[in-house]
KOLPA-324374 format. One record per residue: residue in three letters; z, y, x of N, C-alpha, C, O in turn. Coordinates in nm, 4 decimals. Example, Ala and Ser with C-alpha at 12.3 -4.5 7.8 and 13.67 -1.06 7.14 Angstrom:
BEGIN
+-----+----------+----------+----------+----------+----------+----------+----------+----------+----------+----------+----------+----------+
!   r !       nZ !       nY !       nX !      caZ !      caY !      caX !       cZ !       cY !       cX !       oZ !       oY !       oX !
+-----+----------+----------+----------+----------+----------+----------+----------+----------+----------+----------+----------+----------+
! ALA !   0.7800 !  -0.5690 !   1.3190 !   0.7800 !  -0.4500 !   1.2300 !   0.7800 !  -0.3300 !   1.3200 !   0.8465 !  -0.3319 !   1.4236 !
! SER !   0.7080 !  -0.2250 !   1.2850 !   0.7140 !  -0.1060 !   1.3670 !   0.7870 !   0.0030 !   1.2900 !   0.8039 !   0.1138 !   1.3409 !
+-----+----------+----------+----------+----------+----------+----------+----------+----------+----------+----------+----------+----------+
END
This chain:
BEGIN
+-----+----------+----------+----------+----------+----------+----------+----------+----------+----------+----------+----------+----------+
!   r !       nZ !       nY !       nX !      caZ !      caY !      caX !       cZ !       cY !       cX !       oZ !       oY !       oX !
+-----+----------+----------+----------+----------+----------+----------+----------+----------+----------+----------+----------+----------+
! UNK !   0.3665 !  -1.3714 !  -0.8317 !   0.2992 !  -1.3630 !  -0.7046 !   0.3828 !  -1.2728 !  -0.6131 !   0.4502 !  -1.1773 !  -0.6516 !
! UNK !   0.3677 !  -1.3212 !  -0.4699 !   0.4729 !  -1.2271 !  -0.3677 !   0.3706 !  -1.1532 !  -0.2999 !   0.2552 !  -1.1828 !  -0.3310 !
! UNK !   0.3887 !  -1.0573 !  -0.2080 !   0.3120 !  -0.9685 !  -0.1758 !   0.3652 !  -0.9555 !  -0.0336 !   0.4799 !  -0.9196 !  -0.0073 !
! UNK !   0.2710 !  -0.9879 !   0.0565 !   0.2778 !  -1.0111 !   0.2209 !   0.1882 !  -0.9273 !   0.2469 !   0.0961 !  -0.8909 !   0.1738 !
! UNK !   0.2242 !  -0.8806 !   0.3975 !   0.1510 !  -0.7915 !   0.4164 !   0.0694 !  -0.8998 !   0.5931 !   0.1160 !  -0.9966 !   0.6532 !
! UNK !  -0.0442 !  -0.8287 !   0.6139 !  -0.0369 !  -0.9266 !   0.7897 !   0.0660 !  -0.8322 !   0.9113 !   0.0696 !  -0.7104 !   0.8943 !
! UNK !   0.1080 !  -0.8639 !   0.9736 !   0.1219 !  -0.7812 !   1.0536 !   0.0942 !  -0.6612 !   1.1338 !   0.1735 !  -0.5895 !   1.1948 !
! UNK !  -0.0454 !  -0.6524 !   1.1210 !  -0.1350 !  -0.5308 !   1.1412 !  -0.1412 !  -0.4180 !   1.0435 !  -0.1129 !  -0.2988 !   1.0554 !
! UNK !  -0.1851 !  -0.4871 !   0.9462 !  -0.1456 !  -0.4195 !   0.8108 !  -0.0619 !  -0.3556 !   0.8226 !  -0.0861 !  -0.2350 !   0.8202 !
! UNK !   0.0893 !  -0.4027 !   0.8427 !   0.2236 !  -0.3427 !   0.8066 !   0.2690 !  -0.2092 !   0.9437 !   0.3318 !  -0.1044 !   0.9290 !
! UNK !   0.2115 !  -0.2644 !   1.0607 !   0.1822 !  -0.1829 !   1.1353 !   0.0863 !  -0.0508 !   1.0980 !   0.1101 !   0.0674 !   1.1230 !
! UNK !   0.0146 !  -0.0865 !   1.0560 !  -0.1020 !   0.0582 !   0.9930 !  -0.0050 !   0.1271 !   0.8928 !   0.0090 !   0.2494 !   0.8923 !
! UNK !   0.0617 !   0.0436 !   0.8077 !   0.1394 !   0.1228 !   0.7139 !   0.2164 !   0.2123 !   0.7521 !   0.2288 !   0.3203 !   0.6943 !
! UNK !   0.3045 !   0.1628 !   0.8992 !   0.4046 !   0.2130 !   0.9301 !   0.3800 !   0.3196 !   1.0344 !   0.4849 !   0.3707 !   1.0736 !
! UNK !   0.2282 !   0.3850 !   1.1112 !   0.1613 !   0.4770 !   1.1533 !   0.1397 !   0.5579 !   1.0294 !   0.2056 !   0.6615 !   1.0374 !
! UNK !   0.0752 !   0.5499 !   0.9229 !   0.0723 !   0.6101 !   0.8591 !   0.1514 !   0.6919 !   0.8092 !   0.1303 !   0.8124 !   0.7950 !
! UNK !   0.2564 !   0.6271 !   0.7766 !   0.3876 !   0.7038 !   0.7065 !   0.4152 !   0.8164 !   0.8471 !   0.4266 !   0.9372 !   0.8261 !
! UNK !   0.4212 !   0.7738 !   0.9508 !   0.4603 !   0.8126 !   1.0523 !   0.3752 !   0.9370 !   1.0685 !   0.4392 !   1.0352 !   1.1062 !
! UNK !   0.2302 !   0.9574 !   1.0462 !   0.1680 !   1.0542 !   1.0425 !   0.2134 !   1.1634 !   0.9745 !   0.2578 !   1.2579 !   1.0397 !
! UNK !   0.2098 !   1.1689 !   0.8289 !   0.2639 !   1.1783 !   0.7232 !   0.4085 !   1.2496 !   0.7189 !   0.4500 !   1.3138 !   0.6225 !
! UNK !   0.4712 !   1.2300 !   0.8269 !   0.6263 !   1.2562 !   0.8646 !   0.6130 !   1.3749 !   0.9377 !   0.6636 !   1.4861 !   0.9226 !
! UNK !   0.4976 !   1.3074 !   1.0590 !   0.4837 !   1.4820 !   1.1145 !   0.3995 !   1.5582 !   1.0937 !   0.4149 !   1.6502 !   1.1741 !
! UNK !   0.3234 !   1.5748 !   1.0371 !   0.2058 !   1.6199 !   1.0010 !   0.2280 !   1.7118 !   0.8319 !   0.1804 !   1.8133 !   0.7811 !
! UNK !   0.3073 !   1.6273 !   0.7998 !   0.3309 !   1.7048 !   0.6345 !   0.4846 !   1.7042 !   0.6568 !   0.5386 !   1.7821 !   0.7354 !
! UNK !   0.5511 !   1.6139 !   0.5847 !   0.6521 !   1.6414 !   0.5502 !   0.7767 !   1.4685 !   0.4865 !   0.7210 !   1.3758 !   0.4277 !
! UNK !   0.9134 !   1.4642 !   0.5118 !   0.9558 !   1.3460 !   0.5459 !   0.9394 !   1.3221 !   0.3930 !   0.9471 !   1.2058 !   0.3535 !
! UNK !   0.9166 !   1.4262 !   0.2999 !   0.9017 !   1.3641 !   0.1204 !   0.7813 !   1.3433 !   0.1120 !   0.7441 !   1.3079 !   0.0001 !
! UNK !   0.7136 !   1.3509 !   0.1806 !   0.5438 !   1.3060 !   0.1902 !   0.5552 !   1.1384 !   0.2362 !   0.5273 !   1.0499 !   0.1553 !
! UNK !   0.5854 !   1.1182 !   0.3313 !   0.5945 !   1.0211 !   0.4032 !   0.6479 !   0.9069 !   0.2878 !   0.6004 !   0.8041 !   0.2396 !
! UNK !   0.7450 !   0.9668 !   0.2753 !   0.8733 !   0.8640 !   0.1065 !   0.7677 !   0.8161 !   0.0231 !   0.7380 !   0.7010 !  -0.0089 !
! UNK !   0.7030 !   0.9552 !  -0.0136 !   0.5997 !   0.9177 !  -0.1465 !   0.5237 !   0.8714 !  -0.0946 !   0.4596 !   0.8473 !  -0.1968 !
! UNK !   0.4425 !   0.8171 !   0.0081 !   0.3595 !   0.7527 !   0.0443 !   0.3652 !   0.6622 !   0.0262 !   0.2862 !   0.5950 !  -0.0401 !
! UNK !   0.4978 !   0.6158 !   0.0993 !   0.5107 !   0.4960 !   0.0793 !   0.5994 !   0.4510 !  -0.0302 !   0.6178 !   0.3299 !  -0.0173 !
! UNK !   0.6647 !   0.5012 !  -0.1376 !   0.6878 !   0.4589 !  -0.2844 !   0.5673 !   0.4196 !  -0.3098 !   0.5617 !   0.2989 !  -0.3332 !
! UNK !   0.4427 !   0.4890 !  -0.3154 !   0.2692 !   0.4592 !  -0.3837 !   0.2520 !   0.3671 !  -0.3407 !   0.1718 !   0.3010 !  -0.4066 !
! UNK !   0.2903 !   0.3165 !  -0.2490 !   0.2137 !   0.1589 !  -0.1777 !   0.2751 !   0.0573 !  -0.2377 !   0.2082 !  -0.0401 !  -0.2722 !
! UNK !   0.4270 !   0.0628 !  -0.2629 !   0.4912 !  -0.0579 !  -0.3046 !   0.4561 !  -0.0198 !  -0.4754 !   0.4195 !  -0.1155 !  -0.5437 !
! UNK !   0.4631 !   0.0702 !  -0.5202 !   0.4307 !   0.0801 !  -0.6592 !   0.2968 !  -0.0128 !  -0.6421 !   0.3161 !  -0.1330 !  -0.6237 !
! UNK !   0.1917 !   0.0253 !  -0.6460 !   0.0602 !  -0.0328 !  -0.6187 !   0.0672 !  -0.2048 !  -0.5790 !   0.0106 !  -0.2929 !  -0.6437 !
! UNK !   0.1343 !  -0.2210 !  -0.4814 !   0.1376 !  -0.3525 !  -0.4258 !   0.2221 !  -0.4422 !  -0.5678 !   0.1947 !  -0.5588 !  -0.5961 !
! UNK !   0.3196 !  -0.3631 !  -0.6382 !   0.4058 !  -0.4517 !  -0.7271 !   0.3432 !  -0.4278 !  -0.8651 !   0.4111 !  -0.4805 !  -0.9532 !
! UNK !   0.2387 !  -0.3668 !  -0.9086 !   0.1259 !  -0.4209 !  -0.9869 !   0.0368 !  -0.5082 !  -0.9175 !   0.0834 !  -0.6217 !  -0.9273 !
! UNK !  -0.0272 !  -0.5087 !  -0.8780 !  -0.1173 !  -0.6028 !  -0.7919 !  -0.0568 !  -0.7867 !  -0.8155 !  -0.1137 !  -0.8801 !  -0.8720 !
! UNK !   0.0925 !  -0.7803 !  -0.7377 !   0.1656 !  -0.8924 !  -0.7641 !   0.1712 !  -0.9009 !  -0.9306 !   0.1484 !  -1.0084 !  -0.9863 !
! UNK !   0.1951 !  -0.8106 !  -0.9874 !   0.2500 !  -0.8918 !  -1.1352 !   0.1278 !  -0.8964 !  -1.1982 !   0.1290 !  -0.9869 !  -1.2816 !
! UNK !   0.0167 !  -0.8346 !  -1.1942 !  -0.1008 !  -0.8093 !  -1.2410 !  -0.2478 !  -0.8208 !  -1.1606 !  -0.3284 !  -0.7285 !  -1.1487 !
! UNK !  -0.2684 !  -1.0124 !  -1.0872 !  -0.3848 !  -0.9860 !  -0.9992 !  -0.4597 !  -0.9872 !  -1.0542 !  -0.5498 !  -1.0370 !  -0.9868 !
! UNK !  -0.5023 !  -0.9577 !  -1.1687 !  -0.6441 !  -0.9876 !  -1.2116 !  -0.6744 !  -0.8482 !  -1.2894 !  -0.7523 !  -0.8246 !  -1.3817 !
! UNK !  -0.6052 !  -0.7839 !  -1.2349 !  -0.6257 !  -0.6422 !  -1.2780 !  -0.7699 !  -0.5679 !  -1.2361 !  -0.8064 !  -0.5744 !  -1.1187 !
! UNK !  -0.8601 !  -0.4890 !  -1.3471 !  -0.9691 !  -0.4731 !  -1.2854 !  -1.0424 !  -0.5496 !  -1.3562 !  -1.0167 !  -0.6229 !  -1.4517 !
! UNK !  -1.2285 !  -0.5026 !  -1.2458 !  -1.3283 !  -0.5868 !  -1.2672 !  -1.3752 !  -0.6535 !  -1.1497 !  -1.3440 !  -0.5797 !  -1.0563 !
! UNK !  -1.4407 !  -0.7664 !  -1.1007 !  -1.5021 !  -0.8081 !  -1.0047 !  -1.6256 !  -0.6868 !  -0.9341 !  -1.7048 !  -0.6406 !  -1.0162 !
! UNK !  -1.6369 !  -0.6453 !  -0.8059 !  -1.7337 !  -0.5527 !  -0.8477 !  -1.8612 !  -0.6551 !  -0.7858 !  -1.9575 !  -0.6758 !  -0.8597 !
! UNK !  -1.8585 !  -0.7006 !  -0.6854 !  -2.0037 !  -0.7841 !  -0.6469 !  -1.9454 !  -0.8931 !  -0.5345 !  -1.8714 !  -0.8739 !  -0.4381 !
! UNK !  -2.0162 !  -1.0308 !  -0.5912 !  -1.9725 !  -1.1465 !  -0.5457 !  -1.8205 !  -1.1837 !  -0.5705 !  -1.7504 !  -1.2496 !  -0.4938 !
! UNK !  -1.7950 !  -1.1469 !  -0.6527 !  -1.6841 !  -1.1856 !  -0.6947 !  -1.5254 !  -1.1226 !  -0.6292 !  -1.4124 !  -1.1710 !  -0.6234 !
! UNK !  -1.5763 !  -1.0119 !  -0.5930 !  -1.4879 !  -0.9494 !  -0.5272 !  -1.4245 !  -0.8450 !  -0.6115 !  -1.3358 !  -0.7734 !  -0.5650 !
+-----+----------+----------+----------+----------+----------+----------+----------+----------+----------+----------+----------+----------+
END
């Protein structure tokens, strides 16, 4: 599985980090966003990771 983001999304990501940059620190910001692609590249290799919590979500 590949892992897309929407455009908005990737925009929020990229405020974030940006927060993150000034607000803390530019190894804050890194690790932020290492955690996201870590996260996102389980997700891809592993979607069924987890439990459903309600309606099948």
């Amino acid at each position: 599985m590949k892992v897309s983001l929407h455009p908005a999304a990737e925009n929020d990501l990229i405020e974030a980090a940006s927060f993150y940059e000034l607000e803390g620190s530019a190894a804050l910001a890194t690790r932020f966003i290492a955690t996201f692609k870590r996260v996102a590249t389980l997700l891809a290799e592993q979607p069924n990771i987890g439990l459903p919590r309600t309606r099948g979500r």
